[in-house]
N, C-alpha and C positions, 0 to 999 in steps of 0.2 A: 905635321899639322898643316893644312893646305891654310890658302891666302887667305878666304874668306872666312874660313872660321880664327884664322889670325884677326881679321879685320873686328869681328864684334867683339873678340877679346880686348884687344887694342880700345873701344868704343866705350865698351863698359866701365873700364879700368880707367877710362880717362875723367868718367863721368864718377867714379868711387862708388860704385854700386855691388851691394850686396849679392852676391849668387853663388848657387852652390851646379856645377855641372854633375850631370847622372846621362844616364840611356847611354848610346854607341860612343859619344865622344868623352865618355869617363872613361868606358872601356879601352878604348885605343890608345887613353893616356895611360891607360894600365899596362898598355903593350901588348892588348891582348887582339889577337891575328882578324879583324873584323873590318868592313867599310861601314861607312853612315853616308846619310843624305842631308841628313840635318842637325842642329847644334840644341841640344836639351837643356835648359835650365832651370832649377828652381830657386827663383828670387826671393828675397827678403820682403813679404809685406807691407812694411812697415812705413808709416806715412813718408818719413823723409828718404826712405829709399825708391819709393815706388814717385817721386817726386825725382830722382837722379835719373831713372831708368827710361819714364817718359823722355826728357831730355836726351839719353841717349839714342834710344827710338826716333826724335823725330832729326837725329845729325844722321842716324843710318836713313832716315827714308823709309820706314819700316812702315809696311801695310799689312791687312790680311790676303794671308794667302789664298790664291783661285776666288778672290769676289774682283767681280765687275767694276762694282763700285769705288775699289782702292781704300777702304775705311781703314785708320787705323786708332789702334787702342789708347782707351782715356783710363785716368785716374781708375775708376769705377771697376774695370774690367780685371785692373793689376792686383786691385786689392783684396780680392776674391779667391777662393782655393783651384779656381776652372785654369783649362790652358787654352795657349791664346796661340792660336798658329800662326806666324808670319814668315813674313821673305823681306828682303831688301836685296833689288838685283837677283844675284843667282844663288843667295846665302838664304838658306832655311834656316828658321830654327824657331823651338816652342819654348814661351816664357810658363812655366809650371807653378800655379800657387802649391800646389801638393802634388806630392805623387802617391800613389796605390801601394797600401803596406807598405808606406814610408814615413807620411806627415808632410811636412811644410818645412821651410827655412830653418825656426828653431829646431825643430827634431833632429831633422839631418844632421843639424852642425856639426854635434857630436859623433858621427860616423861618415864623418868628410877627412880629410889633408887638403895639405898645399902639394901641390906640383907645380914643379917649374915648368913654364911653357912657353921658349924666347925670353924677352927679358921681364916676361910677367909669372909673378907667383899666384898663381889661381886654384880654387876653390874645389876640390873633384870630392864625387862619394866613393869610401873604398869600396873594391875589390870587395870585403867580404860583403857588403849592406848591396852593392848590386846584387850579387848570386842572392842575398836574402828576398831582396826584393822578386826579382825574374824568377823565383822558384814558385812565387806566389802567383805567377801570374799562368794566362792560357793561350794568349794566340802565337800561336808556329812559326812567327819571327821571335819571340823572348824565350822560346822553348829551346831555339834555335841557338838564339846568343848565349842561352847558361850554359851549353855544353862547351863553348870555347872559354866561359868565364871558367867554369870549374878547371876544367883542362892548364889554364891559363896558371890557377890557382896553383895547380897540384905540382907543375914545373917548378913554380916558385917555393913550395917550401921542400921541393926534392933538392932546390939549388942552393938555399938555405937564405936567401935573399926575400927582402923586404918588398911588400907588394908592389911599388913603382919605380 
């Protein structure tokens, strides 16, 4: 797991904020053979989480991403099922109220684990809810990543080992 996405783990966890990791950086906790650019989440709504998260946001310095301006996100924007692209420094990553054929915070929960990641136990969607999700999807990067997710899959139950 490289620094910077050590570092908003580190950030969030410190802040006790609700999130559930999905896109490239589930995968990779899955072990499965891929890069990312950037750290996907889908947050917990919920007023007093979306009230830790701000907080967290503003110790990272977190703006949006490619505006001029430097704007970064309020109450308002967290609470909402849209995502919210930011950067802090060289670290990417989208805060998700929903994802596409997935739902939101509640939904997921249930088709999440823990994985351990350094001395944090954190939040991932399995292995199978990614392939469910990216099978649903169309653009030629997700088409791209289910064939390593499946692939990924199919080692693991030839190896008789649990998805992470």
């Amino acid at each position: 797991m490289e620094n910077r996405f050590l570092r908003l783990i580190d950030v969030l966890a410190r802040h006790d904020v609700r999130y559930i990791v999905v896109g490239g950086v589930a995968a990779v906790l899955h072990r499965v053979p891929i890069s990312t650019q950037d750290f996907d989440v889908v947050h917990d709504r919920a007023g007093d989480n979306v009230e830790k998260l701000l907080g967290a946001l503003r110790e990272l310095g977190a703006i949006y991403r490619d505006d001029p301006r430097r704007l970064t996100p309020g109450e308002s924007h967290l609470v909402g099922p849209g995502q919210q692209l930011l950067q802090a420094g060289n670290l990417k990553f989208d805060l998700l109220g929903t994802i596409d054929h997935g739902g939101g915070y509640e939904q997921l929960l249930p088709e999440s684990e823990l994985v351990e990641v350094g001395p944090y136990r954190v939040r991932v969607l399995t292995l199978a809810k990614l392939i469910d999700v990216k099978r649903k999807l169309t653009r030629p990067k997700d088409k791209l990543m289910l064939l390593h997710l499946e692939a990924t899959l199919d080692e693991l139950k030839k190896s008789g080992r649990k998805e992470h």
